[in-house]
C-alpha positions as CSV (number, residue, x, y, z in Angstrom):
1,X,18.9,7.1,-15.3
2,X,16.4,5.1,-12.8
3,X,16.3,7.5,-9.6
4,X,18.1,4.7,-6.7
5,X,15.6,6.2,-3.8
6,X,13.8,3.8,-2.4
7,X,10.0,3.7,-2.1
8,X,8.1,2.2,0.6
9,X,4.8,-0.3,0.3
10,X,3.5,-0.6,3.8
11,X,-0.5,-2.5,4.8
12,X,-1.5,-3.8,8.2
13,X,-4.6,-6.1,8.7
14,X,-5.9,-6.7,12.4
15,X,-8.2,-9.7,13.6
16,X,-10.1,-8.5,16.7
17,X,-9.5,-10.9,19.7
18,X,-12.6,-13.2,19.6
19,X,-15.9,-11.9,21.6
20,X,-14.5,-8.3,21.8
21,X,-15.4,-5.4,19.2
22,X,-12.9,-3.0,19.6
23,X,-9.5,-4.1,18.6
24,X,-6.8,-3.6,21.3
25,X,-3.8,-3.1,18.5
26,X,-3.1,0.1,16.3
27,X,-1.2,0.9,13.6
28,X,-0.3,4.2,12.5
29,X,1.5,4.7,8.8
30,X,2.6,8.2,8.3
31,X,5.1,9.8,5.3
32,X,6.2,12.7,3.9
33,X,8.7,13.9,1.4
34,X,11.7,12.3,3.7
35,X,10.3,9.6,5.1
36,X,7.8,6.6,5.8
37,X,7.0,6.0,9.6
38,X,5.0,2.8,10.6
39,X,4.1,2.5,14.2
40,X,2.9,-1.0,15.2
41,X,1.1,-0.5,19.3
42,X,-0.6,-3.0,21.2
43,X,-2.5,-2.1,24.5
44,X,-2.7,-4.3,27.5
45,X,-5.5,-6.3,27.4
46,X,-8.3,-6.3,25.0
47,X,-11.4,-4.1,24.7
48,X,-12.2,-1.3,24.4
49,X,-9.4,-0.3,27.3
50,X,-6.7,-1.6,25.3
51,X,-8.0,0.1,21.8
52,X,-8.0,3.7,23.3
53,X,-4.1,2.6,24.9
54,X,-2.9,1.8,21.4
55,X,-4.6,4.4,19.6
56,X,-3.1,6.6,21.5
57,X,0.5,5.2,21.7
58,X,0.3,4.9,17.8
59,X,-0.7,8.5,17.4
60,X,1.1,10.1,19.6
61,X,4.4,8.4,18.4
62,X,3.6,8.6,14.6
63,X,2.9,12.4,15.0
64,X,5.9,13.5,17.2
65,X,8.2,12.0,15.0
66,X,6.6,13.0,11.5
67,X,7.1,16.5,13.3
68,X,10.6,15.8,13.6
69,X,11.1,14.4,17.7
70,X,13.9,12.8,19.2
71,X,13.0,9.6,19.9
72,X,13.9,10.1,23.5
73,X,11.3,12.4,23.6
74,X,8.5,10.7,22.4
75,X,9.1,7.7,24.5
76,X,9.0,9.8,27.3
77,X,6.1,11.7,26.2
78,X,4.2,7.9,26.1
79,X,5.3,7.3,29.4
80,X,4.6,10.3,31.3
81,X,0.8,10.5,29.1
82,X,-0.2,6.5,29.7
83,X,-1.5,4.8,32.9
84,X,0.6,2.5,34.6
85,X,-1.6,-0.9,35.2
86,X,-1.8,-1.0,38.6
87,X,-1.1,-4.9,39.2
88,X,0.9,-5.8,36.7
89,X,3.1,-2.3,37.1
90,X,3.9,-2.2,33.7
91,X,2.9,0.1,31.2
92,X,-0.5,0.1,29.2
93,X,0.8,0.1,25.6
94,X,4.1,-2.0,23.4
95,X,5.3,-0.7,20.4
96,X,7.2,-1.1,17.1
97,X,8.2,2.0,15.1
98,X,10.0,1.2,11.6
99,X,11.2,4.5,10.0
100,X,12.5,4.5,6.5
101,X,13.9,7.4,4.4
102,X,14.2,7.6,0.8
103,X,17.7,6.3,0.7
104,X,17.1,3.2,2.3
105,X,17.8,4.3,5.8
106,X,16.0,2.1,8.6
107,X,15.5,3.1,12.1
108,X,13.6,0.3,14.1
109,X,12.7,0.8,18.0
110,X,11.1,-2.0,19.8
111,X,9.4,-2.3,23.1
112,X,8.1,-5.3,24.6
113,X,6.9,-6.4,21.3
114,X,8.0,-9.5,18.7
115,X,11.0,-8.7,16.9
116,X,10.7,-7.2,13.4
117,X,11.4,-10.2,10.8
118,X,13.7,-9.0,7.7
119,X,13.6,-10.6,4.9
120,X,15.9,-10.1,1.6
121,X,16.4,-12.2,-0.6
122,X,15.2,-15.4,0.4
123,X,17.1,-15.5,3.5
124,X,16.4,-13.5,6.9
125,X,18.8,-11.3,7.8
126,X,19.7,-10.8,11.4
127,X,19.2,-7.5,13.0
128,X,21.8,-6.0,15.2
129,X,20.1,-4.7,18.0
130,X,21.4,-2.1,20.9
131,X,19.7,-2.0,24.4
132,X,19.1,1.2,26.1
133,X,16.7,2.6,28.7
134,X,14.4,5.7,28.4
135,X,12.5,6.7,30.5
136,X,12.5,3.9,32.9
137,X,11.7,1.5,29.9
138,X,13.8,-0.9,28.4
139,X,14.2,-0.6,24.6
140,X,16.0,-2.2,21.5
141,X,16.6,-0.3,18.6
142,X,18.5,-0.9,15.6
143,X,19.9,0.9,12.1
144,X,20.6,-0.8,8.8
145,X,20.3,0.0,5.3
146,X,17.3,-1.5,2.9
147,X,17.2,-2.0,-0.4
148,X,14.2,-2.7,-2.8
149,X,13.0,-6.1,-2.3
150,X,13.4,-6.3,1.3
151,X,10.9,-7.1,3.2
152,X,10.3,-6.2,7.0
153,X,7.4,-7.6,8.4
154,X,5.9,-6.0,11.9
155,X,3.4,-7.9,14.7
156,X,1.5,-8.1,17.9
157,X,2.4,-11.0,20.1
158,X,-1.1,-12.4,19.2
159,X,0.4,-13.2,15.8
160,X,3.2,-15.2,17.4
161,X,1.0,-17.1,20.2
162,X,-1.3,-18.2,17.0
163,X,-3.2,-21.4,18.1
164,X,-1.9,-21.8,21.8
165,X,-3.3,-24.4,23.6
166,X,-5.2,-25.3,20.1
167,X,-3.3,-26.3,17.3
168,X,-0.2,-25.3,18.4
169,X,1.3,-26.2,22.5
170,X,3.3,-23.2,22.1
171,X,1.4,-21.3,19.6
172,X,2.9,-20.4,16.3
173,X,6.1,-18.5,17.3
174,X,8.5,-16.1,16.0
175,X,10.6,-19.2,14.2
176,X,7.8,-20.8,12.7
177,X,6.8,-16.9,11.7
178,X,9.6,-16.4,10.2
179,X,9.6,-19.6,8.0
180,X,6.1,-19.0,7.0
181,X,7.6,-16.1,5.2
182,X,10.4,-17.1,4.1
183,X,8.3,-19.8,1.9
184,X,5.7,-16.9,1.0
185,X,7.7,-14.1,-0.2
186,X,8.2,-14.1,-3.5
187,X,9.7,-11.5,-6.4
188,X,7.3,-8.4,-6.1
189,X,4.5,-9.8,-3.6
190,X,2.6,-6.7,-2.5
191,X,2.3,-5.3,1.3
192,X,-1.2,-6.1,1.2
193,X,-1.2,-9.4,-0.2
194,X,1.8,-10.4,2.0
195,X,-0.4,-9.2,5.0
196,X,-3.5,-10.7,4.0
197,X,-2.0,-14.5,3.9
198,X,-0.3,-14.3,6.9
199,X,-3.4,-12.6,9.0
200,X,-5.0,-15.7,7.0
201,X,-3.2,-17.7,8.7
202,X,-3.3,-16.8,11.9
203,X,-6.9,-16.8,11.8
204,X,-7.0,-20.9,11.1
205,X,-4.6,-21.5,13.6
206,X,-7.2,-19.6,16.0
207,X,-9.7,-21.4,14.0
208,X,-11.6,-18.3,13.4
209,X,-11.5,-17.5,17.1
210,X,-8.4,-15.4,17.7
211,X,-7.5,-15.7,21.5
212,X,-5.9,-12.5,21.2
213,X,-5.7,-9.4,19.2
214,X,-3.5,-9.9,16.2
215,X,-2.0,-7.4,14.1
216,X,0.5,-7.9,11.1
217,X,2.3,-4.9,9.0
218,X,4.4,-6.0,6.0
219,X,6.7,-2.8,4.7
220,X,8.5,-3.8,1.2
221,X,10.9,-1.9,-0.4
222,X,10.6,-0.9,-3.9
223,X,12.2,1.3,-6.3
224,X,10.9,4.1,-8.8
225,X,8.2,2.7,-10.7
226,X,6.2,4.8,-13.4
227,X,2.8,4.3,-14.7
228,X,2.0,6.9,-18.0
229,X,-1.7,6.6,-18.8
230,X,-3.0,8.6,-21.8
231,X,-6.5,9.5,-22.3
232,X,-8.6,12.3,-24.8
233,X,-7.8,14.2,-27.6
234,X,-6.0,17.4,-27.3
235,X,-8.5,20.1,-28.0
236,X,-6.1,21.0,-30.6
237,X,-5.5,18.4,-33.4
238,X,-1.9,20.0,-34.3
239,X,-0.6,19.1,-30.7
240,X,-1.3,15.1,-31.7
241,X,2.1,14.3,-32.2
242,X,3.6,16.7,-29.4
243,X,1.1,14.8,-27.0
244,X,2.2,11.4,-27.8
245,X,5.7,12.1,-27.9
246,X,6.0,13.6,-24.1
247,X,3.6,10.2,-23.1
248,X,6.5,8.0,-24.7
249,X,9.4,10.1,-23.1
250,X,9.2,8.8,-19.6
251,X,10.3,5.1,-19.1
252,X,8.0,2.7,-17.8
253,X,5.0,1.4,-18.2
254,X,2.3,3.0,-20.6
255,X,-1.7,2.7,-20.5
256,X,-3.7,4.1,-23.4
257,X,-7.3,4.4,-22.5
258,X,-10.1,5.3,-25.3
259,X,-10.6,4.4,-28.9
260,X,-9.7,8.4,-30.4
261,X,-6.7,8.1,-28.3
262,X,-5.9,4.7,-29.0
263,X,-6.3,5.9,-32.9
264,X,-3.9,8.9,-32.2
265,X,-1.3,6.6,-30.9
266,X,-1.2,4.3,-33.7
267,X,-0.8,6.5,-36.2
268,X,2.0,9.6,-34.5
269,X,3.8,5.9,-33.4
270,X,3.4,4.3,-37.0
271,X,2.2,1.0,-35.1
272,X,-0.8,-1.1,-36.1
273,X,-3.7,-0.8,-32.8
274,X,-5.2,-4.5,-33.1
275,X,-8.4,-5.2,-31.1
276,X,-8.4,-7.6,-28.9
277,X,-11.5,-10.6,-29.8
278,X,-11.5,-12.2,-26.9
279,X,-14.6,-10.9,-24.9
280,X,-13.5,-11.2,-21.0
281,X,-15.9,-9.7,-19.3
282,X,-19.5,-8.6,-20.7
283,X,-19.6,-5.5,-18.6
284,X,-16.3,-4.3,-19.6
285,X,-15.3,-3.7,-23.2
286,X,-12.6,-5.6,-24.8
287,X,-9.3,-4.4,-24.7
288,X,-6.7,-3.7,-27.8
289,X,-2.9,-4.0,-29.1
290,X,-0.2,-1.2,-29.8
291,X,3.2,-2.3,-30.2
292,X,5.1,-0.3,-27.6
293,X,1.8,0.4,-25.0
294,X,1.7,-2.3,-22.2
295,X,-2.3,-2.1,-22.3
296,X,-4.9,-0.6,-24.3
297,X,-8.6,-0.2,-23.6
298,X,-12.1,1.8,-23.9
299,X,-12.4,4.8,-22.5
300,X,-14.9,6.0,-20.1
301,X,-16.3,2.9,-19.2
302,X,-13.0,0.8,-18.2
303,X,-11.7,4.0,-16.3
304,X,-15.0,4.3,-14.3
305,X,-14.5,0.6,-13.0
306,X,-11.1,0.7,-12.9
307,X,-11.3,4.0,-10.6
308,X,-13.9,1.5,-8.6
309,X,-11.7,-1.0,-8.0
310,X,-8.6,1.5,-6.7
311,X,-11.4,3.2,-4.3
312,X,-12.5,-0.5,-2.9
313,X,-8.8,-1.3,-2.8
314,X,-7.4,2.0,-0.7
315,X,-10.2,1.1,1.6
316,X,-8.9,-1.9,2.3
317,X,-6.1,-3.0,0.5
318,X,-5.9,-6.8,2.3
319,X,-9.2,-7.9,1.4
320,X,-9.4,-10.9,-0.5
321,X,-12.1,-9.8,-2.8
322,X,-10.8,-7.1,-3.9
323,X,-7.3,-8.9,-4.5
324,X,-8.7,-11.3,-6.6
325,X,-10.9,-8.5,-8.7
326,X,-7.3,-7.1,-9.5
327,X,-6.7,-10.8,-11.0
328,X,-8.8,-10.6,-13.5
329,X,-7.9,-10.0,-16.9
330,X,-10.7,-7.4,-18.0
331,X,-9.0,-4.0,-18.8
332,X,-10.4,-1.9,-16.0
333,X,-8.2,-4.7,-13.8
334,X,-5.2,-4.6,-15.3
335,X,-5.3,-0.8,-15.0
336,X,-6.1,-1.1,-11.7
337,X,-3.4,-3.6,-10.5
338,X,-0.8,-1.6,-12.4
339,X,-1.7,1.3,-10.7
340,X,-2.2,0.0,-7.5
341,X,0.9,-2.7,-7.1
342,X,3.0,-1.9,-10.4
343,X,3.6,2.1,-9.8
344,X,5.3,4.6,-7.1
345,X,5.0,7.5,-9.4
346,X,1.9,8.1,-12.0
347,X,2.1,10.4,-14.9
348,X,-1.4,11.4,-16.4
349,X,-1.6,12.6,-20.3
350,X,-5.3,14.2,-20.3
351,X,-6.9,15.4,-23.7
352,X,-9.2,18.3,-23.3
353,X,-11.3,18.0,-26.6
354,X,-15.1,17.6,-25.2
355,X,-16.2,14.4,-26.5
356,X,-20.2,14.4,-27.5
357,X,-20.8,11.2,-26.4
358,X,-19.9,12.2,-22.3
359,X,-22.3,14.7,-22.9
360,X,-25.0,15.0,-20.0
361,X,-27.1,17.8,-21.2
362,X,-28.4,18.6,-18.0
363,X,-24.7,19.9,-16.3
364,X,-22.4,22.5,-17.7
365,X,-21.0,22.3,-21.2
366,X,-17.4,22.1,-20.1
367,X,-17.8,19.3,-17.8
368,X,-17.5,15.9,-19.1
369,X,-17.9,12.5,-17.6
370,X,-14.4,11.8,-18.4
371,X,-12.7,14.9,-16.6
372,X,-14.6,13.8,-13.5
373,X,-13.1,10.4,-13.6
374,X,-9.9,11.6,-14.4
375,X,-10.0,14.1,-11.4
376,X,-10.9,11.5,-9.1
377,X,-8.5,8.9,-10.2
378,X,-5.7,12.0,-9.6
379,X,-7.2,12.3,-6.0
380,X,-7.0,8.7,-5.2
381,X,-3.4,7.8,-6.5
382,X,-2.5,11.3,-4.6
383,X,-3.7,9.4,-1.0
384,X,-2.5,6.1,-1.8
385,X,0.7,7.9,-1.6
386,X,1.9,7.8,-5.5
387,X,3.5,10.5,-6.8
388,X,1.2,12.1,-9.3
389,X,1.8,14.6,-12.0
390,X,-0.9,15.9,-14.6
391,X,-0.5,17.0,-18.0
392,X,-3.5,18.9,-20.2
393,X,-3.3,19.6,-23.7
């Protein structure tokens, strides 16, 4: 039985408001074992002013209500702790908070900023707001239900006043917005790929000079995916078969990564491994075929770049470089973009046997090149928020 909680993909991307170097927008994306909380703020102004305003807002917002605040609370905590702008007489900072729990339960608060646009499938679904006042401030906030697929995307007003005055009398608006997207999102677009063409976007309709600080968060919903990647020998030949049976048990998708392994697989499985001719990349050996194994590859080498590309990626997931790198159709990319787009939960099969070839002589006998890899490829699906177990044999 697939597990019907509901998993959250959530990326931001901010362009800087032309001439400045600070950006005056912040977003905060917290989660723990109940829930995902993404806090959209933008601070008056631009500068370095209006980054310390939002980074602040954000902060204190996403940490009082990870610790488990009323909402009333933290409101008022942002009120009481920020400046009031002295001409304007209105508060320093705007905000958005989207909080989702694993069984799809959505809690959006809005001040003073666009309106969150929903989209599921294909259509936009209207949200039902309520109005209410805390703490002399005038919010909307709203609950529904989300299911995977849905799509709720979060901005600063510079996204929506895109190209005033330029391209656009008007600028680009929440309408035309919400069209854009509506044309854009398609069947299991990413977060980060979502956020990157729409920041795109806004950044030609500013024609590379935005007139304003512009943030965009995308949050999809997605359900339970698992990744099983198997890699090494067991240090005891007799636990082959056990080894390769566990790997198969869960449902999903399934990575084999080294030739020894690849070998093991085929045989326990009864299933021909046919190498792959075609010669993709020079740097990065071919990959290979097992009936039953979405993708087979080398070992050490593949998972080194592949680890590369998941480090470049966490770093900045709405870069167009490294989108494209998880294109490519080299094996240490298509372990990558599994890992990365394709999986909520990861399940690692690890082989102890010490293979002679990692051998540097200058460190410790026990410590191969391939357990190091393997560690930090655990560490960095651990902080892009997957839920990873290990298994040794």
């Amino acid at each position: 039985m697939m597990s019907d909680k509901v998993y959250v993909d959530a990326a931001y991307k901010s362009l800087i408001k032309y001439t400045e170097e600070l950006c005056g927008d912040n977003v905060e994306i917290v989660r723990n074992d109940d829930k995902y909380i993404v806090v959209l703020s933008d601070g008056l102004g631009s500068g370095v002013k209006a980054n310390i305003l939002s980074t602040l807002t954000a902060k204190i917002i996403s940490t009082m209500l990870y610790e488990g605040s009323t909402i009333e609370d933290t409101v008022d905590t942002i009120v009481h702790t920020l400046p009031i702008c002295n001409i304007r007489k209105v508060a320093y900072s705007t905000f958005i908070i989207l909080q989702i729990d694993h069984d799809g339960n959505a809690y959006l608060v809005e001040f003073d900023a666009p309106g969150c646009i929903f989209v599921r499938e294909g259509k936009l679904v209207p949200i039902d707001y309520s109005y209410r006042e805390i703490a002399g401030k005038n919010i909307r906030e709203a609950r529904f239900k989300v299911k995977p697929d849905d799509v709720l995307t979060l901005m600063s007003d510079g996204v929506i006043y895109a190209g005033i005055g330029q391209l656009m009398n008007l600028g680009w608006t929440w309408k035309n917005v919400s069209r854009y997207l509506l044309s854009h999102i398609k069947p299991g677009i990413t977060a980060a790929r979502l956020t990157s063409m729409v920041s795109e976007t806004c950044n030609q309709l500013y024609m590379n000079k935005p007139g304003d600080d512009t943030t965009v968060a995308a949050v999809r919903i997605t359900g339970k995916k698992i990744v099983s990647l198997y890699s090494g020998p067991p240090v005891d030949p007799n636990s082959d078969e056990r080894l390769v049976t566990e790997f198969m048990i869960p449902e999903g998708k399934k990575i084999v990564c080294g030739g020894s392994s690849a070998t093991i697989v085929s045989r326990v499985l009864k299933e021909p491994l046919t190498p792959s001719l075609e010669y993709i990349d020079p740097e990065i050996p071919p990959t290979a075929e097992i009936p039953g194994i979405d993708l087979v590859t080398e070992g050490v080498i593949t998972l080194k770049k592949a680890v590369d590309i998941i480090k470049t990626y966490i770093e900045n997931p709405t870069d167009k470089e490294t989108l494209m790198k998880l294109e490519k159709k080299n094996g240490a990319s298509l372990i990558a973009k599994m890992l990365v787009e394709e999986c909520t939960h990861f399940y690692m099969f690890i082989g102890q046997k010490i293979n002679p070839a990692h051998q540097n002589p200058d460190l410790p006998v026990d410590l191969s090149i391939k357990m190091l890899i393997m560690d930090e490829l655990y560490s960095l699906m651990v902080k892009a928020g997957k839920v990873v177990k290990r298994n040794y044999y």
